[in-house]
C-alpha positions as CSV (number, residue, x, y, z in Angstrom):
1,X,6.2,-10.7,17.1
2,X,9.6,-12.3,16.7
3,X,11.4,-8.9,17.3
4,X,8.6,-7.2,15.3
5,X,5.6,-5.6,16.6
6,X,2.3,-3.9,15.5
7,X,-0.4,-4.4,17.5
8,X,-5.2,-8.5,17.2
9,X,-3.6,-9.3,16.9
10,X,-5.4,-8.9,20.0
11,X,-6.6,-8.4,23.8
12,X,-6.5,-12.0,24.7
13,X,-4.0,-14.5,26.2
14,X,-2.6,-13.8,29.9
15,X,-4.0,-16.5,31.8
16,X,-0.8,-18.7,31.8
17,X,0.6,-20.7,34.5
18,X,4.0,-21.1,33.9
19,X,6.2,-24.2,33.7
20,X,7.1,-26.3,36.4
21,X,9.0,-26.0,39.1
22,X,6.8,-22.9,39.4
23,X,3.5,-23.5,41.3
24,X,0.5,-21.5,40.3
25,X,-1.2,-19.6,43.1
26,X,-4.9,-19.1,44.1
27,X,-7.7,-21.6,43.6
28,X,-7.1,-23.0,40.4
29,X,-4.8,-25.4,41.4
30,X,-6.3,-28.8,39.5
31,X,-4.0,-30.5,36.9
32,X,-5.9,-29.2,34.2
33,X,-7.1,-25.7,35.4
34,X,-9.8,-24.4,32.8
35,X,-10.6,-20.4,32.8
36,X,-11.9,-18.2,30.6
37,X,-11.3,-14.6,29.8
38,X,-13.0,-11.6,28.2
39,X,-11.3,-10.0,25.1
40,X,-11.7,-6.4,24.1
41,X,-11.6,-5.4,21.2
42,X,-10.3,-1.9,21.0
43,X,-13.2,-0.2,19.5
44,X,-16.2,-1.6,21.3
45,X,-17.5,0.8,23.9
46,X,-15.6,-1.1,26.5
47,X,-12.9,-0.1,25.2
48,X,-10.6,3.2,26.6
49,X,-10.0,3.6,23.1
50,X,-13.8,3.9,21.5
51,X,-14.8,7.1,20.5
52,X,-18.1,7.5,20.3
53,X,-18.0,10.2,17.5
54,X,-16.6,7.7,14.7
55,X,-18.9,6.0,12.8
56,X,-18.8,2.4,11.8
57,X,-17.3,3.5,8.6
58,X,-14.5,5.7,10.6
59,X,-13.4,2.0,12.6
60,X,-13.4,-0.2,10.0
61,X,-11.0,1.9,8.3
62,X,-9.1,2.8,10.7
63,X,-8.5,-1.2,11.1
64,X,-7.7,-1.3,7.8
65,X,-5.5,0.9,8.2
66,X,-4.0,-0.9,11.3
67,X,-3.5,-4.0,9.6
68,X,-1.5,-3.0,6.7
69,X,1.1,-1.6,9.5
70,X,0.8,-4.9,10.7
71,X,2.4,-6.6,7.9
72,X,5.4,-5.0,8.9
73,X,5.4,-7.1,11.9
74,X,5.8,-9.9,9.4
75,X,7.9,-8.9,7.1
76,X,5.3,-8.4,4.6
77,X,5.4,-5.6,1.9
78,X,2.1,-5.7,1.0
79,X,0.8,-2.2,0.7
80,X,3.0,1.0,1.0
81,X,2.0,1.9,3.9
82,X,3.8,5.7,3.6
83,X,1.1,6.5,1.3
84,X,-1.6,6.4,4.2
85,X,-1.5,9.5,6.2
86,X,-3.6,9.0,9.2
87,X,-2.9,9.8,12.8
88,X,-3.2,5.6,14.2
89,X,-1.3,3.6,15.8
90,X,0.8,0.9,13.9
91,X,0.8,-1.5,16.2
92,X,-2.2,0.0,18.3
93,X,-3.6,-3.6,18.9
94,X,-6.8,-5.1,18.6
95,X,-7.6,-7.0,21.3
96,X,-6.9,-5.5,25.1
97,X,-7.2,-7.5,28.2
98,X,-6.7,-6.0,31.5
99,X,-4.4,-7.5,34.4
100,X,-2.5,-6.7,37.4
101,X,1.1,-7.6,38.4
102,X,3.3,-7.6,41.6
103,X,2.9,-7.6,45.3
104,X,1.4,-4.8,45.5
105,X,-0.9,-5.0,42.7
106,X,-0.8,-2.3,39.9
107,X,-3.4,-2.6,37.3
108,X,-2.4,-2.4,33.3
109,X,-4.0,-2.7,30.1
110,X,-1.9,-4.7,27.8
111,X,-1.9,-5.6,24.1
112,X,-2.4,-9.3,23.5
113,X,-0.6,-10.8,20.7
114,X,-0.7,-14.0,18.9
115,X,2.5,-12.7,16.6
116,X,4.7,-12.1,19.6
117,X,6.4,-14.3,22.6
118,X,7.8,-11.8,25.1
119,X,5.3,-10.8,27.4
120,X,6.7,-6.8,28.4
121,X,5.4,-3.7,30.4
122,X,6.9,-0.4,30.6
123,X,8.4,0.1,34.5
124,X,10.9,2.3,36.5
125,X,12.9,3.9,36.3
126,X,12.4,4.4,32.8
127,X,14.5,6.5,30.5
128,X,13.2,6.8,27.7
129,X,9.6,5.8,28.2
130,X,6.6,6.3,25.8
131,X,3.5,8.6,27.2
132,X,1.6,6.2,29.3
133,X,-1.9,7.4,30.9
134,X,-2.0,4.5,33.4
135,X,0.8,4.5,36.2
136,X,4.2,2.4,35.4
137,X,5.0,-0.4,37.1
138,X,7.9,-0.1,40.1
139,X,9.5,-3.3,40.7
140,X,11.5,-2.1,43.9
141,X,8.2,-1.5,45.3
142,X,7.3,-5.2,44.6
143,X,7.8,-8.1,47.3
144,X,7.4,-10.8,44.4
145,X,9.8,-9.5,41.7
146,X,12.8,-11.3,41.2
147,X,15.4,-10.4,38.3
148,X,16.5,-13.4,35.9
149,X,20.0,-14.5,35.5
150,X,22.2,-15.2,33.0
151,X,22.6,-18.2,31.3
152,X,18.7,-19.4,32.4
153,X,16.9,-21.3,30.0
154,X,14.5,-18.4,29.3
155,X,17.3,-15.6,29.2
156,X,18.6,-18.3,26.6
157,X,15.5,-17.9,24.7
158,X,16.5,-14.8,23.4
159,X,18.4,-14.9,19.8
160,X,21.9,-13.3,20.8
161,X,21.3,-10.4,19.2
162,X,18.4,-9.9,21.1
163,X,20.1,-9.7,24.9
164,X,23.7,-8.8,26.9
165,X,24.6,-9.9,30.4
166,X,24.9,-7.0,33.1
167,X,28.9,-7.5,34.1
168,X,28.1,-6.3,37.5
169,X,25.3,-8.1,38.9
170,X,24.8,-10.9,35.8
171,X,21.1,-10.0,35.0
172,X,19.7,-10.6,31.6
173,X,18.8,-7.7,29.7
174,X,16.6,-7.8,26.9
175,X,16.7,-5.4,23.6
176,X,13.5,-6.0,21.3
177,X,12.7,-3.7,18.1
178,X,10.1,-3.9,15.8
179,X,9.1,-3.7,12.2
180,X,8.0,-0.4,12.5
181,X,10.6,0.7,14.3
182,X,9.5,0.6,17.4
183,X,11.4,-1.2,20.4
184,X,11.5,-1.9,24.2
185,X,14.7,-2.7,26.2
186,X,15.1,-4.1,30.2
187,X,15.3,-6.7,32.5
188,X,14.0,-10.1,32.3
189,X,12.5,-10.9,35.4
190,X,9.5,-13.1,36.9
191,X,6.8,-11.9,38.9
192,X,2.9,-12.5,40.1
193,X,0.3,-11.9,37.1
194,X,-3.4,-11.9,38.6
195,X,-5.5,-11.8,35.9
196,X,-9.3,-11.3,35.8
197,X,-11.7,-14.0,34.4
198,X,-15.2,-14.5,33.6
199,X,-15.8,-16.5,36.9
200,X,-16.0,-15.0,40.1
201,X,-12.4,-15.4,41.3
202,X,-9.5,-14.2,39.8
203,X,-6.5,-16.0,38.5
204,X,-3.2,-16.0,39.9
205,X,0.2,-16.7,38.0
206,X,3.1,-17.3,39.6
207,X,6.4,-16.3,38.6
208,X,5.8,-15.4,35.0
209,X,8.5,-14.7,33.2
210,X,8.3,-11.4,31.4
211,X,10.3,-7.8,30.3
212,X,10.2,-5.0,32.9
213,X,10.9,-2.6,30.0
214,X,12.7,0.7,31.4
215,X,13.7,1.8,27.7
216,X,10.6,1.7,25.4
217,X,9.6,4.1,22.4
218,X,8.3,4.1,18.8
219,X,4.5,4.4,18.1
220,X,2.8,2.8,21.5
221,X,-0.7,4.0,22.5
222,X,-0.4,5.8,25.6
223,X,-3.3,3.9,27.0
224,X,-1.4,0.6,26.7
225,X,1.4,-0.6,29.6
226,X,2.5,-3.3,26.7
227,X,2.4,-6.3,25.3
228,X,1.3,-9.9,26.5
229,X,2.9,-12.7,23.6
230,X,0.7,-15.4,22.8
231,X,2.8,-16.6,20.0
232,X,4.2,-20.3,19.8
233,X,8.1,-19.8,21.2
234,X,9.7,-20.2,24.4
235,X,9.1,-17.0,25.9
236,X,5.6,-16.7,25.3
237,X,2.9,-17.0,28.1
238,X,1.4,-19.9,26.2
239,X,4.6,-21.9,26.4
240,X,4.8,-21.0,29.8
241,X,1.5,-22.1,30.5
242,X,1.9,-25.3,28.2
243,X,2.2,-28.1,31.4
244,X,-0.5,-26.5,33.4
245,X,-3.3,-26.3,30.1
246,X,-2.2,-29.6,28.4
247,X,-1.1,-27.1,25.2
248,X,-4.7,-25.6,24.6
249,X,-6.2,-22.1,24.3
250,X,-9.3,-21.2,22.1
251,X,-10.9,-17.9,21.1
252,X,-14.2,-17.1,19.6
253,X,-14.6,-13.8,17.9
254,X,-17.5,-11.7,17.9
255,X,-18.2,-10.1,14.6
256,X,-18.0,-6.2,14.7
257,X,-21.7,-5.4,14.7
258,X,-22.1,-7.2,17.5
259,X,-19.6,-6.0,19.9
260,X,-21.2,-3.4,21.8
261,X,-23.4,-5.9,23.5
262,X,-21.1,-8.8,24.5
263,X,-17.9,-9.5,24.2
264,X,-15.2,-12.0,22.9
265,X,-14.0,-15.0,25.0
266,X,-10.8,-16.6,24.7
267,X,-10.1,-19.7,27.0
268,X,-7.6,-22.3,28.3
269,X,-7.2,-25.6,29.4
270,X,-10.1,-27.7,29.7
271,X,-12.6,-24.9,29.1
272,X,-10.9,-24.5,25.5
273,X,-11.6,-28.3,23.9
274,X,-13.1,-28.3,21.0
275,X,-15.7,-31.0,19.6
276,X,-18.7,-31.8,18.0
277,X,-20.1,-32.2,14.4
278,X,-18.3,-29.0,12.0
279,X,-15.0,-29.2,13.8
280,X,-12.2,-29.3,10.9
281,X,-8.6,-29.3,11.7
282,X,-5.4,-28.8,10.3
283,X,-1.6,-29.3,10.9
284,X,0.7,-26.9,12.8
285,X,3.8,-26.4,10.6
286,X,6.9,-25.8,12.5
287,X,8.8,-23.0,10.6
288,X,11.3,-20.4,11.6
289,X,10.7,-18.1,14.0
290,X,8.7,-20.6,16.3
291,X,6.4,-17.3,17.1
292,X,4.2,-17.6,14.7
293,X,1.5,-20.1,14.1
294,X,1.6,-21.2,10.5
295,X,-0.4,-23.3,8.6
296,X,-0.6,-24.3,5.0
297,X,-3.2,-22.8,2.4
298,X,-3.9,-25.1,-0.3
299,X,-7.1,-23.4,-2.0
300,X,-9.5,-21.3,-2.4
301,X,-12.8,-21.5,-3.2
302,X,-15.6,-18.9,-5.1
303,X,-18.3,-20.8,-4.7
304,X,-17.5,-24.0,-6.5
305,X,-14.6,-22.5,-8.7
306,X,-11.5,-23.4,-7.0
307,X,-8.2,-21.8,-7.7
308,X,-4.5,-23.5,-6.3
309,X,-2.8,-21.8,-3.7
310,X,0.9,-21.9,-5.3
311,X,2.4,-18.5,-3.8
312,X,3.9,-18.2,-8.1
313,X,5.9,-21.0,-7.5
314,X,7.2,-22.6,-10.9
315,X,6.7,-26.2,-10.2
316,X,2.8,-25.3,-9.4
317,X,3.3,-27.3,-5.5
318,X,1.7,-25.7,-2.7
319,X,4.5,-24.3,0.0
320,X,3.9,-25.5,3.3
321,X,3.5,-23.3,6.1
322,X,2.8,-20.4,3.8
323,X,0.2,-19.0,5.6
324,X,-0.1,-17.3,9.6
325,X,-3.2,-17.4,11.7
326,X,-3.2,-14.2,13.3
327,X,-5.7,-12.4,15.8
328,X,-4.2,-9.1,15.6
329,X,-5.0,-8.5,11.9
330,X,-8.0,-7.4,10.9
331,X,-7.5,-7.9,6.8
332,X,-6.5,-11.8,5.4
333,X,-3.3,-11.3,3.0
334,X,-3.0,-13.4,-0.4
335,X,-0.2,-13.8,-2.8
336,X,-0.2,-11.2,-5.2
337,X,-0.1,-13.5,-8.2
338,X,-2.9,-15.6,-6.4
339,X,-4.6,-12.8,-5.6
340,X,-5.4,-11.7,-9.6
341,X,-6.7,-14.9,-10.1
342,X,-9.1,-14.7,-7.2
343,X,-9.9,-11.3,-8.4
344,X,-11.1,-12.3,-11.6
345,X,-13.5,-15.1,-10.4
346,X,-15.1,-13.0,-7.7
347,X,-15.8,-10.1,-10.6
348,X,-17.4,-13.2,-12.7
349,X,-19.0,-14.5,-9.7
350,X,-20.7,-11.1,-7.9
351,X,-23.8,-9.8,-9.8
352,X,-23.0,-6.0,-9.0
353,X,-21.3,-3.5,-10.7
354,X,-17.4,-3.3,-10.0
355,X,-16.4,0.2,-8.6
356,X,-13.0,1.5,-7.3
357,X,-12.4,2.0,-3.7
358,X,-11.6,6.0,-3.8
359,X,-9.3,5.5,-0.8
360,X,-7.1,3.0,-2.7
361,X,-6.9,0.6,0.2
362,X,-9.2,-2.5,-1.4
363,X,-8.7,-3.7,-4.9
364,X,-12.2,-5.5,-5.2
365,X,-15.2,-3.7,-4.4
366,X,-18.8,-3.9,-5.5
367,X,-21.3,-0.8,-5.5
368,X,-23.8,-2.1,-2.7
369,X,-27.4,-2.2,-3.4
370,X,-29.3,-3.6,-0.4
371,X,-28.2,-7.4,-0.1
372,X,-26.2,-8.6,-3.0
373,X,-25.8,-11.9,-3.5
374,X,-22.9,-13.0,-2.2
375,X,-20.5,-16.3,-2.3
376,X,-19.4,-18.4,0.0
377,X,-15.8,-18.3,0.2
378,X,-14.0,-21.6,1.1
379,X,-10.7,-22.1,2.1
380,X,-8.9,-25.0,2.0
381,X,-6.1,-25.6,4.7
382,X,-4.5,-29.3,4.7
383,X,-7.5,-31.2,5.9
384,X,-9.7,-28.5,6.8
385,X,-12.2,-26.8,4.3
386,X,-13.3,-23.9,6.0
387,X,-16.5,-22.4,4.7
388,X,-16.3,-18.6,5.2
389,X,-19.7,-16.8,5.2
390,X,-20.2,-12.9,3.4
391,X,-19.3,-11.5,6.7
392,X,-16.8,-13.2,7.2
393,X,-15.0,-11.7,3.3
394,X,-17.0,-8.6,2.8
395,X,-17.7,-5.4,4.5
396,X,-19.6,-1.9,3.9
397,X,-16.5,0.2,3.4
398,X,-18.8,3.1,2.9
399,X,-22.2,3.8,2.0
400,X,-23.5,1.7,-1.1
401,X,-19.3,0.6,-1.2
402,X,-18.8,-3.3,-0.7
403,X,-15.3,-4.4,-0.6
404,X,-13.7,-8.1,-0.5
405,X,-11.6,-7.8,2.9
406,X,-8.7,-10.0,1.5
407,X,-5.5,-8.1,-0.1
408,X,-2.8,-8.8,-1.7
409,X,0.3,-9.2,-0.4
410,X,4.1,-9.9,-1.7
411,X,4.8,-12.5,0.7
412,X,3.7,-14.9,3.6
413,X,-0.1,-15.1,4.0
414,X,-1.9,-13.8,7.1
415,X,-5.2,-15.1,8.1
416,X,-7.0,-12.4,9.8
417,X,-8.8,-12.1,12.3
418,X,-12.4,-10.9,10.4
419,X,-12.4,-14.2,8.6
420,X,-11.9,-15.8,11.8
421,X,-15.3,-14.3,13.5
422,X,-17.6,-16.8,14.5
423,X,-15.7,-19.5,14.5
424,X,-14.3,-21.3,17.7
425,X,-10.7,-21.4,16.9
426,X,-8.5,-23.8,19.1
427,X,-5.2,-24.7,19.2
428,X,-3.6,-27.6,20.8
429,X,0.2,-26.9,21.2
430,X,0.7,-30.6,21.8
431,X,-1.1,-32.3,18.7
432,X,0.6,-29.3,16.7
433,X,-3.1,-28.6,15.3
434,X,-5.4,-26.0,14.9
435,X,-9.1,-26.2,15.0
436,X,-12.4,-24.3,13.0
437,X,-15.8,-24.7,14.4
438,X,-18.4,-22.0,13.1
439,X,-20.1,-20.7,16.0
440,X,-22.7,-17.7,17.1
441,X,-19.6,-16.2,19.2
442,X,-22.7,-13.9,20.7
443,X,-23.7,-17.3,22.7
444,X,-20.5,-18.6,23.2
């Protein structure tokens, strides 16, 4: 989130070694340290967030729901969301990871965000702070907490708007708001992240750079300490890992049926390379803001019908970069005047009977009776045709209800993260690509 937030975005990227000069602590101390974490997803019974009285229905929904708030986080009217009254989160997240920070070590459950750089957690004192179960973090109590000064490269990170400069002691405070009107203001500091991993031993990171937020409010879960960016500018614990993991992290994601028996991995370094037969890969395009990770959409595919991806432009060319890969969104948003088009095939294409969605949150659903025969969706990114399986497009939005789990939208694209389920997805930071792999994510 540039200075926009929702929350898949998300448990998932906090194993970052930051840039040199600093050294990174613990055992992992190779030039090309490879870990890998766990990613929890926040209704999986691992989860402080699953209740076990919803039913499948009840969660898919509700991440429906989720990931039309999310748009705001992009700028994106697609959906009114005002005409949803439900009592969720906006920005509730859907990937958590936990972690500890400081010297002592207090433990917190952060959001992790491939649509956001500044890595933040709520600390003290802390005036006005959201409800927060788990206890805050106090940096005077900390041995390895250091404040940032003005005029550092990372304080310089920040768009102008977006920090001031203590008169008095010359620290660099921070002011971040959100699309949905959320916000978090502090101190940028550095400090020790240890991070649990899927080996034995944990990870240590040392200094990261990150907000000790000590003015935070807006629509935060009060299980979450904050956010962990994993987006593509300066700030973000990526970039600050960049040196250390050659510019790579992958994740594989486990499809939602699966997930109360294992979990999703997301991994760095070494441990992230992807290869093999199936790998497809497409081109990075470097857009404005630098958070996001865009690619460009040129086509889809129903089967063998396929329709240009022109986002209504009048010339009938393909806009670069019109599309974001994002984690923390559960739906995939089209252009609108795309999106009729596609709409129109798939009603040609699926041999069921068309039927409204009574909750008017899909446009395209099917009355379901047993296994209907489905398409194979394809979509074609700049060098990368990426063959996207029923599950992967459609979902039981209720009982005998089948809905298409793409929207439309009114502007840029976003690639969600249930089209994205098994598949090993990998970026490499450094070759400005990212990679598709279709996976069982159950084995991975």
């Amino acid at each position: 989130m540039a200075t926009s937030i929702f929350s898949f975005v998300t448990i998932v990227i906090i194993c970052f070694i930051s840039l040199s000069p600093f050294p990174l602590l613990g055992a992992a101390a190779s030039p090309d340290p490879g870990f890998t974490l766990n990613l929890i997803h926040r209704d999986s019974p691992l989860s402080p967030l699953y209740n076990p009285n919803h039913t499948d229905f009840d969660r898919l929904r509700n991440a429906f729901y989720r990931s039309i708030s999310r748009v705001n986080v992009f700028k994106t009217k697609a959906v009114d969301i005002d005409s949803f009254q439900n009592d969720l989160v906006p920005n509730g997240g859907e990937y958590f990871m936990k972690m500890s920070i400081g010297t002592p070590l207090v433990e917190v459950l952060v959001i992790a965000d491939t649509g956001s750089d500044l890595t933040w957690v709520q600390c003290l004192p802390c005036d006005p702070c959201y409800k927060q179960k788990s206890p805050l973090f106090d940096p005077s109590r900390s041995s390895s907490y250091r404040h940032m000064l003005c005029g550092s490269r990372f304080c310089n990170a920040l768009d102008v708007s977006e920090k001031t400069c203590a008169m008095d002691t010359n620290i660099c405070e921070y002011h971040y708001s959100y699309g949905d009107k959320s916000y978090t203001n502090g101190n940028l500091a550095t400090e020790k992240f240890t991070i649990g991993s899927t080996s034995s031993r944990p990870v240590h990171l040392s200094p990261v750079v990150f907000g000790c937020g000590s003015g935070n409010g807006g629509t935060f879960d009060e299980l979450g300490s904050g956010i962990v960016g994993l987006g593509g500018g300066t700030l973000s614990l990526v970039s600050q890992l960049s040196s250390k993991i050659k510019g790579k992290f992958s994740y594989c994601l486990v499809p939602l049926s699966e997930q109360s028996n294992v979990t999703s991995k997301i991994k760095f370094g070494t441990d992230s390379v992807i290869s093999g037969p199936h790998v497809v890969s497409t081109p990075l395009v470097s857009k404005q803001p630098e958070t996001y990770y865009y690619v460009t959409l040129e086509a889809i595919s129903v089967g063998n019908k396929r329709l240009p991806y022109t986002n209504g432009l009048l010339n009938g060319n393909v806009e670069e970069g019109n599309v974001i890969i994002d984690s923390g969104t559960t739906l995939t948003f089209l252009d609108s005047e795309f999106f009729t088009k596609l709409e129109g095939v798939l009603e040609e294409t699926v041999k069921a009977e068309r039927v409204s969605d009574p909750r008017g949150l899909f446009s395209v659903c099917f009355k379901s009776a047993g296994d209907n025969d489905l398409p194979v969706i394809t979509v074609h990114f700049t060098d990368a045709d990426v063959k996207l399986q029923p599950q992967n497009t459609f979902v039981k939005a209720d009982e005998n209800l089948l809905c298409f789990t793409m929207i439309s939208s009114n502007q840029i694209g976003i690639f969600g993260n249930l089209a994205q389920m098994d598949f090993l997805v990998g970026y490499d930071l450094q070759k400005r690509t990212v990679s598709f792999k279709p996976t069982d994510c159950t084995k991975h």
